[in-house]
ROLOLUM-24262 format. One record per residue: x, y, z of N, C-alpha, C in turn; residue in three letters. Coordinates in steps of 0.2 Angstrom, whole numbers, plus 2048, in hexadecimal, padded with zeros to 3 digits. Layout:
# residues N
XYZXYZXYZALA/...
# end
This chain:
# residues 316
7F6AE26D77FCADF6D5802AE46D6UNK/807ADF6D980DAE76DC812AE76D5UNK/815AEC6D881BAED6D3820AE66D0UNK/822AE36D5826ADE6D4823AD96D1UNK/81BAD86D2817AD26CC817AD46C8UNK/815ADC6C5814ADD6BE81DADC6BAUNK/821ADD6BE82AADC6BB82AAD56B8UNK/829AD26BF82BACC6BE82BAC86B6UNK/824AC96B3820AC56AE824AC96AAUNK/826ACF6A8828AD06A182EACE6A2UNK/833AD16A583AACE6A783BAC86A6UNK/838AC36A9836ABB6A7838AB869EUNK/832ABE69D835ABB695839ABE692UNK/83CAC4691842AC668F849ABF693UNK/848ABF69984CAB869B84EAB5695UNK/846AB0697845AAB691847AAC68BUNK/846AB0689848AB468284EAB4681UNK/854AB668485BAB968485EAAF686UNK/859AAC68985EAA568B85CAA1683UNK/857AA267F853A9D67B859AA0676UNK/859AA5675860AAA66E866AA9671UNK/868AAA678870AA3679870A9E678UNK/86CA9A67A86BA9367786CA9166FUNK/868A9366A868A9466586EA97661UNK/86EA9C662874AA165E879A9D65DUNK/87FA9D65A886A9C65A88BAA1657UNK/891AA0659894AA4657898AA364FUNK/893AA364B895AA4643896AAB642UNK/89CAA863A89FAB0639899AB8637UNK/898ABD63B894AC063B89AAC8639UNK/89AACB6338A0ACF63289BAD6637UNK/8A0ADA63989FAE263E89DAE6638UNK/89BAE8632899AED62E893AEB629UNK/893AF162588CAEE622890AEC61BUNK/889AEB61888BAE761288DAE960DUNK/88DAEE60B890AF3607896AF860AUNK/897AF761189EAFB61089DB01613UNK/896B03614894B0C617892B0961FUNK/890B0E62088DB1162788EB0B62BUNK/894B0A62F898B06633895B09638UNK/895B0263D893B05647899B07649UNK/89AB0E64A89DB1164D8A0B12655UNK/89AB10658898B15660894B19660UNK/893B1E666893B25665897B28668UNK/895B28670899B2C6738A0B29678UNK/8A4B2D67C8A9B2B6808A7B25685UNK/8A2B2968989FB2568F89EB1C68AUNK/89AB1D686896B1468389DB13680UNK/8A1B1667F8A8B1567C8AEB0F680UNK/8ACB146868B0B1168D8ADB0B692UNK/8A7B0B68F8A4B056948A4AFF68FUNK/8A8B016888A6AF96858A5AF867FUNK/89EAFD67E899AFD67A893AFB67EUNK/893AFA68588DAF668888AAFC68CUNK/888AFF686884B0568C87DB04689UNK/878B00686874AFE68686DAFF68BUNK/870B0169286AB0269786EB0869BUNK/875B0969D87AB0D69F879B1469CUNK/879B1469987AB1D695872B1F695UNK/86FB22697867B23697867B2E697UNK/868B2D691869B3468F865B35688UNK/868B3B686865B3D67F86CB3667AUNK/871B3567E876B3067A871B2A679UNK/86DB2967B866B2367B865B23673UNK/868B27671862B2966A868B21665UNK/86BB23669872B1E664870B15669UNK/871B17670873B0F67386CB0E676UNK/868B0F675860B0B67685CB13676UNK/858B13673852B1867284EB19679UNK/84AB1067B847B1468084AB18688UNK/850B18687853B1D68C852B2268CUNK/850B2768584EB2B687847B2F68AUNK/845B2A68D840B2D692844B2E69AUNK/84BB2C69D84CB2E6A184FB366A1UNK/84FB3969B852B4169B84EB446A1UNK/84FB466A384BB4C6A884EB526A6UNK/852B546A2853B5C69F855B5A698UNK/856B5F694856B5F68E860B5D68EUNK/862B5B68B868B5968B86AB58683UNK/873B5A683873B5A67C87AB5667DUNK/87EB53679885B50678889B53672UNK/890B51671895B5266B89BB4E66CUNK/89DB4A6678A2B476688A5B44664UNK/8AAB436628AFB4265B8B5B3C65DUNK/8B8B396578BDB346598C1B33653UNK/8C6B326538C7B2E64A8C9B27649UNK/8C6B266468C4B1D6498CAB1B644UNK/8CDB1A6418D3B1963F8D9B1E63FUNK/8DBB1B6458E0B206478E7B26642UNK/8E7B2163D8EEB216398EAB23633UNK/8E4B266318E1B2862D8DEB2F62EUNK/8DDB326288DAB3A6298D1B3862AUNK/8D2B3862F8CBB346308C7B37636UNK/8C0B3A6368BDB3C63B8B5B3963BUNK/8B3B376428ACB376438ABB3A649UNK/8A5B3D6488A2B4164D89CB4264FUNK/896B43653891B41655890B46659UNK/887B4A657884B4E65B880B4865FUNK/87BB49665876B47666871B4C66AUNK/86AB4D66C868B5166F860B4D671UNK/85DB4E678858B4A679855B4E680UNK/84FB4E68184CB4F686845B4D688UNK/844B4D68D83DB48690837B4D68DUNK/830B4969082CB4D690825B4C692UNK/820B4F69481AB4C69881DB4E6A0UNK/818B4A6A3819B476AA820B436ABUNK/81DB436B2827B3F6B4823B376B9UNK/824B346B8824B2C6BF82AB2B6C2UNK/82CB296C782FB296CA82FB236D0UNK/834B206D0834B1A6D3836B1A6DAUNK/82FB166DF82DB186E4832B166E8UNK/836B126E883EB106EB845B136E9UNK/845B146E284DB146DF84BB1D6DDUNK/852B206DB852B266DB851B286D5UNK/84EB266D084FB266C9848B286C6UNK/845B2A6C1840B2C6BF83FB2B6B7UNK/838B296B4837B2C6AC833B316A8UNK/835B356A682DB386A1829B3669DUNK/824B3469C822B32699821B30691UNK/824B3468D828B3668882FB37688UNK/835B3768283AB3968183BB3B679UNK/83DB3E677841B40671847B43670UNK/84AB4166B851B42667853B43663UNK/858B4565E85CB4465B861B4165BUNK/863B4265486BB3F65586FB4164EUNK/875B4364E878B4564787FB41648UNK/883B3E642888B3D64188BB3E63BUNK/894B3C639895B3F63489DB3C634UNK/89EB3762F8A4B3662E8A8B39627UNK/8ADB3B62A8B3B406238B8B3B623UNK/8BCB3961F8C2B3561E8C3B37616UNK/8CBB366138CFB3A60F8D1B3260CUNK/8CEB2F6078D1B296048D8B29602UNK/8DCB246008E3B225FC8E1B275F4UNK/8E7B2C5F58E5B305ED8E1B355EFUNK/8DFB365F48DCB3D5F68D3B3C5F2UNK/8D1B385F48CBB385F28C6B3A5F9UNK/8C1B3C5FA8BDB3D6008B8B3A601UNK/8B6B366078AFB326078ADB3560EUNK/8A6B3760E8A3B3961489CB34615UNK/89CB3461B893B3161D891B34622UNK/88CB35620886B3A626881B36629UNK/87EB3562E877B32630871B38635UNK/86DB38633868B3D639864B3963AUNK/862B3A64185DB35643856B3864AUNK/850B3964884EB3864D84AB33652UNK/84AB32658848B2F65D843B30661UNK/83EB2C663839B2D668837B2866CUNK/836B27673835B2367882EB2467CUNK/82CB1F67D825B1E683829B1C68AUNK/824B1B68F827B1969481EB18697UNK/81DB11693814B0F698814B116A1UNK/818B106A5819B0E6AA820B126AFUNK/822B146B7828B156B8830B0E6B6UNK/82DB096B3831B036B3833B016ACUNK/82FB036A7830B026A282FB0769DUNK/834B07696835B09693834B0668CUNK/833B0A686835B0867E836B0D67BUNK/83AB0D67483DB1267183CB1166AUNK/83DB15665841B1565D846B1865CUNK/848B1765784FB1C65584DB1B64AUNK/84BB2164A84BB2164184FB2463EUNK/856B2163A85BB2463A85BB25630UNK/85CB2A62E85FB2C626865B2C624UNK/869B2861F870B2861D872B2B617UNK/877B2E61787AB2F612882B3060FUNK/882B2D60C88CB2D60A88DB2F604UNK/892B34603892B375FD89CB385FCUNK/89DB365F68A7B365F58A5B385EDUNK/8ACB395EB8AEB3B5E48B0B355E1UNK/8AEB2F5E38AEB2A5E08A9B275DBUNK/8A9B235D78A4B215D489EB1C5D6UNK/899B1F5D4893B1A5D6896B175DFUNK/899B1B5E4899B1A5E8893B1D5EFUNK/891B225EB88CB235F2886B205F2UNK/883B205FA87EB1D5FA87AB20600UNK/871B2160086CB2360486BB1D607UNK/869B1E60D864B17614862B1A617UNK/85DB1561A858B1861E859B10625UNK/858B0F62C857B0D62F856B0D634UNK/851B0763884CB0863E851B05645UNK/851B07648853B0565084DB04657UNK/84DB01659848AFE65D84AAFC664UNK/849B0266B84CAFE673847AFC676UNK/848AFA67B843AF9681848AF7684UNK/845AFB68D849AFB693842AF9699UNK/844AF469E842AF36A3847AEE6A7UNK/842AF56AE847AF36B5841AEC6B8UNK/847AE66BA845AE16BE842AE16C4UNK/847AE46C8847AE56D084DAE76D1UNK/84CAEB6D784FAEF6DA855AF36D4UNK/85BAF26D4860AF56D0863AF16C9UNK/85DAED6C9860AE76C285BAE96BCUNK/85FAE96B8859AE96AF85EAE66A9UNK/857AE86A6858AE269F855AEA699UNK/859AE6693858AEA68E857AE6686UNK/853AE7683855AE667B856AEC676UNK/85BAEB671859AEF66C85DAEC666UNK/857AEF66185AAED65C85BAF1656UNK/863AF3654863AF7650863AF1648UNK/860AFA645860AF663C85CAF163CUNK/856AF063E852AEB64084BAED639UNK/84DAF363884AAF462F84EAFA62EUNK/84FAF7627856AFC622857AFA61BUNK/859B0061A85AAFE611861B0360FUNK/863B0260C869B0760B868B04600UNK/868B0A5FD868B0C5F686FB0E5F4UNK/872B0B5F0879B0C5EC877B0D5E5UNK/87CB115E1879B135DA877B0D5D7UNK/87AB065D8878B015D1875AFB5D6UNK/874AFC5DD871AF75E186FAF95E7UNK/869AF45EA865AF65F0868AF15F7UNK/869AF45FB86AAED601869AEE608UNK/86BAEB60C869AEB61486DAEB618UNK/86CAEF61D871AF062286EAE8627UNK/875AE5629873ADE62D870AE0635UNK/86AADE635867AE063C86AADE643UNK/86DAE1646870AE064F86CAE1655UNK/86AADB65A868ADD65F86BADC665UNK/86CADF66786DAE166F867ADC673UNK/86AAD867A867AD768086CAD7684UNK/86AADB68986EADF68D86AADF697UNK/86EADD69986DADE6A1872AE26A5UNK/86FAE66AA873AEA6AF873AEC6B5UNK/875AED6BB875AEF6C2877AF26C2UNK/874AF96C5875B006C6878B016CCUNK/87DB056CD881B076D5881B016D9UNK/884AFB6D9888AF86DD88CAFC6E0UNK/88DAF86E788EAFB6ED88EB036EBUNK/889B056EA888B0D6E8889B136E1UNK/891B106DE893B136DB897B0F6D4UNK/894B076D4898B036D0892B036CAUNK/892B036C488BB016C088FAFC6B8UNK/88BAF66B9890AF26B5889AF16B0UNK/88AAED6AA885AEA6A588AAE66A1UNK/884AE069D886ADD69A884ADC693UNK/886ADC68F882ADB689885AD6683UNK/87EAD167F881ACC67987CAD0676UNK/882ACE66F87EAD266A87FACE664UNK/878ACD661877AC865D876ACA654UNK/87BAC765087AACA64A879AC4643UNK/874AC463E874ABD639871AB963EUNK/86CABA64286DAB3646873AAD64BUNK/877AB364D87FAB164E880AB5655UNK/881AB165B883AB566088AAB865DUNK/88AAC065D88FAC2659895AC765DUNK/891AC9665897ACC669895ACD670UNK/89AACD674898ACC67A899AD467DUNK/898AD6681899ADD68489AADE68BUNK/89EADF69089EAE36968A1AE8697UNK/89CAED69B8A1AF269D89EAF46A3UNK/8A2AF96A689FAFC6AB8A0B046ADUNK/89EB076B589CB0D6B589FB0E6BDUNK/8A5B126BF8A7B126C68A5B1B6C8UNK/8A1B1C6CC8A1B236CD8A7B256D4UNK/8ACB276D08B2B286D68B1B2E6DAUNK/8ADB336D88ACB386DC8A4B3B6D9UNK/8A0B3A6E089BB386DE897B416D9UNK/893B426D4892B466CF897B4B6CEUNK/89BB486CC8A4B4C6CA8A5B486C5UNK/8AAB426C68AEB3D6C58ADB376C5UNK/8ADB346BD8ADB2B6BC8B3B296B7UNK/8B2B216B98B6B1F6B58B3B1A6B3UNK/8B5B176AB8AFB136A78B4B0D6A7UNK/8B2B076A58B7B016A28B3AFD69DUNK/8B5AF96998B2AF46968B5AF0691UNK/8B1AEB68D8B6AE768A8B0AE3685UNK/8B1AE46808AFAE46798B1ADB676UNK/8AEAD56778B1AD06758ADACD66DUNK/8AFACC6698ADACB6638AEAC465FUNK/8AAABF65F8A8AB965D8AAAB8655UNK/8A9ABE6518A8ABE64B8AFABB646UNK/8AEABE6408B3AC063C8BBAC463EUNK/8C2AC56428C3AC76458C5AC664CUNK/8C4AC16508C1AC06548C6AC2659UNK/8C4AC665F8C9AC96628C6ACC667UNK/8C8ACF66F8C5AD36748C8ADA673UNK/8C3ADE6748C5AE66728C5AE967AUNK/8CAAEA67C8C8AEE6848C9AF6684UNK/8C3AF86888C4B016888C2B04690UNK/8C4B0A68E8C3B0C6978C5B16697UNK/8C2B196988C0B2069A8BFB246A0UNK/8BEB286A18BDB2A6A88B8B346A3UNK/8B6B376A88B5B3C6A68B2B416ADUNK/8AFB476AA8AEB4A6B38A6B4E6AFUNK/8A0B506B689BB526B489CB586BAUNK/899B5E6B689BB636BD894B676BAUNK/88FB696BE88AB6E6BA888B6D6B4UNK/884B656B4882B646AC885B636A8UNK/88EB646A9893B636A1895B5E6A5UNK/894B5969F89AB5269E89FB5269BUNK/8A3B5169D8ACB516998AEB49699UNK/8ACB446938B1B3E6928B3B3C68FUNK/8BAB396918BDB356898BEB2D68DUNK/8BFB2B6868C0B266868C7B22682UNK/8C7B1D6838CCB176818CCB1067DUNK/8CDB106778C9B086758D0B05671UNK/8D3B016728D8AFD6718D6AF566DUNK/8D5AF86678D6AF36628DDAF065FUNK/8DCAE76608E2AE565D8E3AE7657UNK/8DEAE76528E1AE664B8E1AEB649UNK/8E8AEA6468EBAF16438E9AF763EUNK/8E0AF363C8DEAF86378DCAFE63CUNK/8DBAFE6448D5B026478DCB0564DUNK/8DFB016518E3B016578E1B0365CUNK/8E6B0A65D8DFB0E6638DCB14662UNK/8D7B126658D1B196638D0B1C668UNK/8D1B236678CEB2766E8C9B2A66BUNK/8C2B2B6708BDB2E6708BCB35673UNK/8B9B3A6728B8B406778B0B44678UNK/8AEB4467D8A7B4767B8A5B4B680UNK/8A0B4F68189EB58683899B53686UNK/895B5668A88EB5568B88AB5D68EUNK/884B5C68F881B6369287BB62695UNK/878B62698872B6269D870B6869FUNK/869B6A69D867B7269E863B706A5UNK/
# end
């Protein structure tokens, strides 16, 4: 059996799978945060910052440990990231984000396309928000998370992400401990096309001092084509939250000078509560294993506005 029958059959149902959940889903009110007010989706870095938030199958680094897990089997060197933003502009407000991931085992490699997996991958991942409340009060929240990925095959992939929370302020009965599971899987179609799911928060529990509750679980299905006419790389992604097609996702990836210099674009559209298109767009440069990128996210509504993002990378 060749490569392209054993594709065919899984991709098939993922298809089928992503048509029978557009069909079904609607666009009911589905609120962007959890239900208690903590550990907000963020992002992580510049690059999945500037493509949209659609980097689902695009970002295939140690940053995989945030936007699908099983990407981390494409590491081939030990790689680490850093990057910070202040998500509310007009506020003493910071978040920031370590990541760090490397392959391991054997490598496969795809008899056509230039791309390879290890067999294994592993990660981390640290975050950390500080913000200065009305009255000078402080509320921080942390998350650490490790990650691990298989790779059965050179075409396909799976992952986890086991993340630990914690929020701590000078406020009353306001902090809270959580724990939640993230779950990707990546495969290639044919030739330079794929599909992806993941689902974060797909089991979670977050503990507040006088009650227990759940982060609302979100899943990503996600498709992409790698280097159009060479240098384009675009994806798409719906992301489904409460049973509620909840946001739509494009971005893309232009290499304007080929291992130097790109430029990212994207555009965040949101069915929900709020309802509104967020567009962003970045560029950055990679010279000797450092990545340097920022990005741009232009939020209508007045609590967020604009947001710039900034992030390191390293590749040993």
């Amino acid at each position: 059996m060749g490569m392209n029958d054993r594709t065919s059959r899984i991709p098939a149902a993922l298809l089928a799978a992503i048509a029978v959940a557009a069909a079904l889903a609607s666009p009911l009110p589905a609120a962007e945060y959890s239900r208690g007010g903590t550990f907000l989706p963020m992002g992580w870095d510049a690059r999945g910052e500037g493509m949209g938030h659609a980097a689902t199958i695009l970002i295939r680094d140690d940053r995989s440990v945030f936007w699908n897990p099983a990407n981390l089997t494409f590491l081939s060197s030990p790689r680490i990231s850093l990057g910070t933003t202040k998500p509310v502009p007009d506020l003493d407000a910071y978040y920031s984000v370590l990541s760090a991931g490397m392959g391991l085992m054997d490598t496969r490699s795809h008899p056509d396309l230039d791309y390879s997996m290890r067999r294994f991958g592993v990660g981390i991942m640290v975050s950390h928000l500080g913000l200065e409340l009305a009255g000078g009060s402080k509320w921080n929240e942390g998350t650490f998370g490790l990650s691990a990925a298989f790779s059965p095959n050179h075409y396909n992939s799976v992952g986890v992400t086991f993340r630990m929370m914690q929020s701590w302020s000078d406020l009353t009965d306001a902090d809270a401990t959580g724990m939640a599971v993230d779950f990707g899987w990546t495969a290639l179609v044919r030739g330079k096309l794929w599909l992806a799911v993941v689902g974060r928060n797909f089991a979670s529990t977050v503990s507040y001092p006088n009650r227990d509750e759940e982060i609302d679980p979100v899943w990503n299905l996600a498709a992409a084509y790698e280097r159009i006419v060479d240098r384009v790389s675009v994806e798409f992604d719906t992301v489904f939250k409460n049973g509620a097609f909840s946001r739509f996702l494009i971005g893309g990836e232009v290499m304007l000078v080929r291992d130097l210099l790109f430029a990212t674009g994207g555009l965040d559209y949101r069915l929900n509560e709020g309802k509104r298109a967020i567009p962003a767009f970045g560029f950055g440069s990679i010279y000797r294993g450092i990545e340097i990128s920022i990005a741009f996210t232009f939020d209508p509504e007045d609590a967020f506005g604009r947001k710039t993002r900034v992030s390191v990378g390293y590749s040993l």
